[in-house]
C-alpha positions in Angstrom: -30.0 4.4 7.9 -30.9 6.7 4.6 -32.3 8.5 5.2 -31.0 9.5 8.7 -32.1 11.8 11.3 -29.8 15.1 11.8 -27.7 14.8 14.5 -27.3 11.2 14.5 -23.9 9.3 13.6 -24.0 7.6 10.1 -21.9 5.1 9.7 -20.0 3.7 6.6 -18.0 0.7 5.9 -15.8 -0.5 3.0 -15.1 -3.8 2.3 -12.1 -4.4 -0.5 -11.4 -7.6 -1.8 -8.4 -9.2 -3.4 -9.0 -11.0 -6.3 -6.7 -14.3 -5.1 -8.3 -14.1 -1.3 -5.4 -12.3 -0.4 -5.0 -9.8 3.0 -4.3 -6.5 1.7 -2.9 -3.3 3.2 -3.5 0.1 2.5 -6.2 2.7 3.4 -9.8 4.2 2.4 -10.6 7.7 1.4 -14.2 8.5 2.2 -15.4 11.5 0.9 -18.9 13.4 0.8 -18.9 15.0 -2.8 -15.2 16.6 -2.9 -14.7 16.6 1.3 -12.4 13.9 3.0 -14.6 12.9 6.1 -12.1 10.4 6.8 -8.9 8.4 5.6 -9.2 4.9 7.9 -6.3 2.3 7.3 -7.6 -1.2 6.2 -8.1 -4.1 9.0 -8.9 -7.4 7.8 -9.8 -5.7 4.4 -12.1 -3.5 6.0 -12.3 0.2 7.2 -15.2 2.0 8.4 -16.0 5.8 9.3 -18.5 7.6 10.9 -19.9 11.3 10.2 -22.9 12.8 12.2 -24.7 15.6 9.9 -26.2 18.8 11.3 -27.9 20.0 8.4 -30.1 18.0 5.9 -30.1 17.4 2.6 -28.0 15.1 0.2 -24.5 13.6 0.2 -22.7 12.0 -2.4 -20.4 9.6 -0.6 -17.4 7.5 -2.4 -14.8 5.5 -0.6 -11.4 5.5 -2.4 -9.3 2.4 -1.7 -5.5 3.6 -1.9 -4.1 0.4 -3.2 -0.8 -1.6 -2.0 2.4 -2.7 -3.4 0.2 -5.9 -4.9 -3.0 -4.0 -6.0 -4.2 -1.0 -7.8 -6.6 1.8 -5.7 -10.0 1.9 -6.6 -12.8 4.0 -6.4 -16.7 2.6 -5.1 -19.6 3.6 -6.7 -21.5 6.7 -5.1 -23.7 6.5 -2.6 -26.4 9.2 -2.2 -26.8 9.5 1.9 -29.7 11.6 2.7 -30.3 13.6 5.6 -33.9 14.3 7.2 -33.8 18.4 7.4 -36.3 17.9 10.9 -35.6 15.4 14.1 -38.1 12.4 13.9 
């Protein structure tokens, strides 16, 4: 949901690809501006998070993929996640 209700869980899910179709290991880094809200190891080249927000406004999320012996990390683009400041 964005945007989402205070108090509600928000949940967010990286997907990483290799570029030969290859499993990969590792983790994701997700972060709201400059706070970790989660480090989550990759499964199936996926790892998801969720954060419940108790004030609203605006977040800057990023998930930050750490890379593996085979692949370099990488960095998603941002995503603004906005929160409604009153429950619906």
């Amino acid at each position: 949901m964005n945007p989402a209700p205070i108090k509600t869980s928000v949940t967010y899910t990286a997907s990483v690809t290799d570029q030969n179709g290859e499993p990969l290991t590792g983790s994701v880094t997700f972060q709201d501006g400059e706070s970790t809200i989660a480090t989550v190891p990759l499964a199936h080249n996926q790892a998801a998070c969720s954060a419940t927000y108790k004030k609203g406004g605006s977040h800057a999320i990023t998930a930050t993929y750490s890379g593996d012996l085979f692949n370099t990390g990488s960095t998603s683009a941002t995503l603004m996640e906005y929160i409604e400041s009153v429950l619906s």
